[in-house]
N, C-alpha and C positions, 0 to 999 in steps of 0.2 A: 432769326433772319438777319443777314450782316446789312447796314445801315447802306443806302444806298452811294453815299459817296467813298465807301469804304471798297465797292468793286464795280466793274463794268462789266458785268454781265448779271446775268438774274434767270432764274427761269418758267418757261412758258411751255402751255399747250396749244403747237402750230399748226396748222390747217394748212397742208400743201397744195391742197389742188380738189377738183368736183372728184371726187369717189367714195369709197367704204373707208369704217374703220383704218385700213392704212393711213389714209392720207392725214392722221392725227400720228402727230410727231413731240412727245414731251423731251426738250431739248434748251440748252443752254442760248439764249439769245444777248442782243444789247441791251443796256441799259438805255430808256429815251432821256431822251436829250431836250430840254425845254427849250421853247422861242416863246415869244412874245407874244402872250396873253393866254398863259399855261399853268397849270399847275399839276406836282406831282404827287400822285396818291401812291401810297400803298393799301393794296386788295386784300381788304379782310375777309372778304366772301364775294361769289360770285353766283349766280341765279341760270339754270339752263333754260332754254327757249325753244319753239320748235323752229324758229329760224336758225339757229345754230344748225340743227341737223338739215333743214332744207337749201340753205346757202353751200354747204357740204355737197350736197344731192346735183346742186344746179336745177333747183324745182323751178327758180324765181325762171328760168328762161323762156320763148316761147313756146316750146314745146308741152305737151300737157304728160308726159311721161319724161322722169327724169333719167332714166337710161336709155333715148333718143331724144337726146339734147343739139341743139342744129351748131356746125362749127362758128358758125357765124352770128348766134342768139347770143343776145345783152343775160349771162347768169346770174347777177347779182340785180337789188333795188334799181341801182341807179347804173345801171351799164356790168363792163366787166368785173367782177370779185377781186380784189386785188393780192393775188395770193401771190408768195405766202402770207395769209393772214394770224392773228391772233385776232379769236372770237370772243363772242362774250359781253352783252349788254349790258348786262343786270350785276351793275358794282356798288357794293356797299365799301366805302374805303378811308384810309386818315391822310389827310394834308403834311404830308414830308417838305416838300419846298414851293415857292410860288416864282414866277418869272419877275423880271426888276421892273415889270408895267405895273403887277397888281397889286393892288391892294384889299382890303375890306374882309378878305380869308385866313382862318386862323389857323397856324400853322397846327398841328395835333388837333384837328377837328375832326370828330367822323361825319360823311360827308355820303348823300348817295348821287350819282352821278345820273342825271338827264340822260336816257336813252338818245331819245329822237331831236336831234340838233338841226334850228331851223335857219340854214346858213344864208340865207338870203331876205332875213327877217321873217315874221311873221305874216305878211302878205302875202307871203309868196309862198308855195307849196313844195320849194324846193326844201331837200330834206337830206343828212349826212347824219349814219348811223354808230354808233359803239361797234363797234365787234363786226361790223358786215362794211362800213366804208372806209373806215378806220382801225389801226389796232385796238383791241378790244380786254377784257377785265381778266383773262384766264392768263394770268401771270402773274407776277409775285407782285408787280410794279404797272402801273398805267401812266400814261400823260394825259388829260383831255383841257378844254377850252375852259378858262375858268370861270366863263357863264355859264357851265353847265354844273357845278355842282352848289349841293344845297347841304347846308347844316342840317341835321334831325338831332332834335334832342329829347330824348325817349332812352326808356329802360327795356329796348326789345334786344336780343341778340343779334351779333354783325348776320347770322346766318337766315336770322329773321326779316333782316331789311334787306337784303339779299334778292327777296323773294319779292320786291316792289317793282322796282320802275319799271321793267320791262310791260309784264303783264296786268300790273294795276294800270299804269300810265295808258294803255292801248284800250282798254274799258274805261278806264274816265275817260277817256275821249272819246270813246264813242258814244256814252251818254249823253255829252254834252253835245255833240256835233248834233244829234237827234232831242236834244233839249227834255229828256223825261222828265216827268212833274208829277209830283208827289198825285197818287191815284190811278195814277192810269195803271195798265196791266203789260205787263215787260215780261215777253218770254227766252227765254236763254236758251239756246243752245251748247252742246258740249260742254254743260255744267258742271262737269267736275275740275277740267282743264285750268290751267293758271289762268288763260284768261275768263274764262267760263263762271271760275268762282269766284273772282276779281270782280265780275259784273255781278254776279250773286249781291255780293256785298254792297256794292256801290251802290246797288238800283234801291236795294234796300233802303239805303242811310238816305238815300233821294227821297222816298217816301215811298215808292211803286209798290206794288202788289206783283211780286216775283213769281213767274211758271218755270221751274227749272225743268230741262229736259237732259237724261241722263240716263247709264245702266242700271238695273237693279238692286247689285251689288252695294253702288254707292247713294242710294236714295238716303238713307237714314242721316247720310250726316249731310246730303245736302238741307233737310231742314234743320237740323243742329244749328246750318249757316244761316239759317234765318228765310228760305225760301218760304212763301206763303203755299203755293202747290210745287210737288214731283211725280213727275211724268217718268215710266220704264220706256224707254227707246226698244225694249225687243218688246215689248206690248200694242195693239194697236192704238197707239197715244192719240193717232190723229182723229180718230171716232169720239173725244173727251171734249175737243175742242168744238163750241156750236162755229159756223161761220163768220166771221168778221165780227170777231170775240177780244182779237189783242192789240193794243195799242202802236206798243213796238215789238221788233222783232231785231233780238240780238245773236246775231250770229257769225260764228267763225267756224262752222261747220261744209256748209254748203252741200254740196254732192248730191244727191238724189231726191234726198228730204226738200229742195229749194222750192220745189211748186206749191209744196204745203202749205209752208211759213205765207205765201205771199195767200194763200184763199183766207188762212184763218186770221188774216188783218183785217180790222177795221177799215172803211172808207174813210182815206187821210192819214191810213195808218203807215207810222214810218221805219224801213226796215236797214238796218248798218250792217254793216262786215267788216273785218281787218282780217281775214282766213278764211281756209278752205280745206280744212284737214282731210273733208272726205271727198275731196276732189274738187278741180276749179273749174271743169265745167259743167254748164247744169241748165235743164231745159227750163225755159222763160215764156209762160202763156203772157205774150201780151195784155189781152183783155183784161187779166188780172190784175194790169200794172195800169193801165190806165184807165179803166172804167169805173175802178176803186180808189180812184188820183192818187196811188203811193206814192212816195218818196224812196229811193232807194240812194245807200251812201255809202261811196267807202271810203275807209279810214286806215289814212296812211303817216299824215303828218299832225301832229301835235299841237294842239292850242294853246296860245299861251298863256292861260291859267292852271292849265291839267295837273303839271308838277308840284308847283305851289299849292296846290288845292293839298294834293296827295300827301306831302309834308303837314299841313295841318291836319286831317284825318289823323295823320299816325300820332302825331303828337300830344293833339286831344282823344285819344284811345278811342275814334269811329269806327274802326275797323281792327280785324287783327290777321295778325299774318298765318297762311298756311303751310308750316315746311313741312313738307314728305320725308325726306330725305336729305343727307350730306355725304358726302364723298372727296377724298383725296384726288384737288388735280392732276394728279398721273392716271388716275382711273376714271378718265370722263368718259373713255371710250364704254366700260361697264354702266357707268349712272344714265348714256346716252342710250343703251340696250335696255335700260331699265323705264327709261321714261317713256319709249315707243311702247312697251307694254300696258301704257292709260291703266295700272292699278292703281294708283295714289290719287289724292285730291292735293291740289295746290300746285307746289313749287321743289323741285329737286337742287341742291345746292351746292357750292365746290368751292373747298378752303386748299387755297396755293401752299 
């Protein structure tokens, strides 16, 4: 790879616009250009997401089908998508230069970069993303803010840590926003998923007593991951559960299943989401939600211990990484075909 001040240009996998595979364009782009309070990585690995694909889709918008998207709906987080984009959250990367503010970063550090950037401080819920508000990791070369990245110093592979911040970072927080404590009983849904298994793990190292929910295919290695119970989703699982049996309820599933999760809560018991894979509407029995005083939360913006937390975990080897798979960024359009197919556990990966 030629040293970046050796050319202006580098290249990327560009996101033209909301539709199919077309609209991925592997193409020679600029080189970024640092301002003040930046610093430049280069991307040793990058991590896919299903926001990648849903940002693509125009899911974020208000329509609840992404091919009757309204012309006038906000398609991205925080309004319109700003295409063309470079996607891509999940960067594992080395410190090539720094801007003439910063200090404290060492240049040739491997470094993995904060997803969820919380630009108006941590009060505030306001929230600018890697890859969805900004250009993103799926290129040879990134810029991001240089409070956002963090040294790891660990013997895992770039393709290893690859597979963190996006999806570990979105399940430590939502642990922690619902504060799980060692004993209580934490059911997961979509437990094979990056984020699925991310809480696998997490809720674990918490202390909880884990019900993973999942295909049958892949039960076995959800306890290899350490779940305490797995449940078959094409079985009738929800006949296993007595009533107001589970503490919390972790989910990024949603869709049909959502009535369930909320009967076989506890009174007080409290239920999170950051996703909606099987659909983002979903019928809401009152009664259930308040005569049971749930808590329900979602979880969109980052606290500010999540990251740091996550850097420790990996360092003192709490957790370990799941790669699926790796692929050449010119074939993200194939790895992206491949991860809508939910065979794998974990994280699907792309070296530029």
């Amino acid at each position: 790879m030629p040293e970046p001040s050796m050319t202006s240009t580098m290249k990327a996998m560009v996101t033209t616009g909301h539709g199919g595979y077309e609209k991925l364009e592997y193409r020679n782009v600029p080189m970024p250009q640092l301002n003040q309070g930046e610093v430049l990585l280069q991307v040793l690995a990058a991590g896919i997401n299903n926001t990648d694909i849903n940002t693509r889709l125009g899911w974020y918008g208000t329509s609840s089908n992404a091919n009757e998207t309204q012309q006038d709906a906000p398609l991205g987080w925080n309004g319109a998508t700003p295409f063309p984009l470079i996607q891509g959250a999940d960067c594992c990367g080395r410190v090539l230069a720094c801007a003439s503010d910063v200090a404290g970063i060492a240049l040739g550090s491997r470094v993995l970069v904060r997803s969820c950037m919380r630009v108006a401080g941590f009060d505030s819920s306001q929230t600018r993303w890697l890859g969805t508000d900004m250009q993103g990791a799926f290129a040879q070369f990134v810029k991001v803010p240089a409070t956002e990245v963090f040294a790891v110093n660990s013997n895992w592979t770039d393709a290893q840590l690859a597979t963190i911040p996006c999806a570990y970072g979105t399940a430590e927080n939502m642990l922690q926003r619902v504060n799980v404590k060692p004993g209580e009983r934490v059911l997961v849904t979509g437990a094979s998923g990056g984020v699925g298994s991310a809480a696998v793990q997490l809720a674990k190292r918490r202390g909880a007593n884990v019900v993973a929910l999942t295909t049958r295919a892949k039960q076995a290695q959800l306890r290899e991951l350490g779940a305490h119970e797995v449940l078959c989703r094409e079985d009738d699982c929800w006949s296993t559960f007595s009533v107001e049996s589970v503490d919390v309820v972790v989910d990024n599933v949603a869709g049909p299943g959502f009535g369930n999760l909320l009967k076989v809560l506890k009174r007080g018991g409290r239920y999170v989401s950051s996703g909606a894979i099987a659909g983002p509407e979903v019928a809401l029995d009152m009664r259930d939600l308040y005569l049971k005083d749930i808590t329900l939360s979602g979880c969109t913006a980052w606290g500010e211990p999540v990251f740091t937390n996550l850097i420790g975990y990996i360092e003192r080897n709490e957790i370990v990484p799941l790669l699926a798979a790796t692929y050449a960024l010119q074939s993200m359009a194939a790895a992206q075909q491949q991860f809508l197919l939910k065979q794998h556990i974990g994280n699907l990966v792309l070296f530029p």
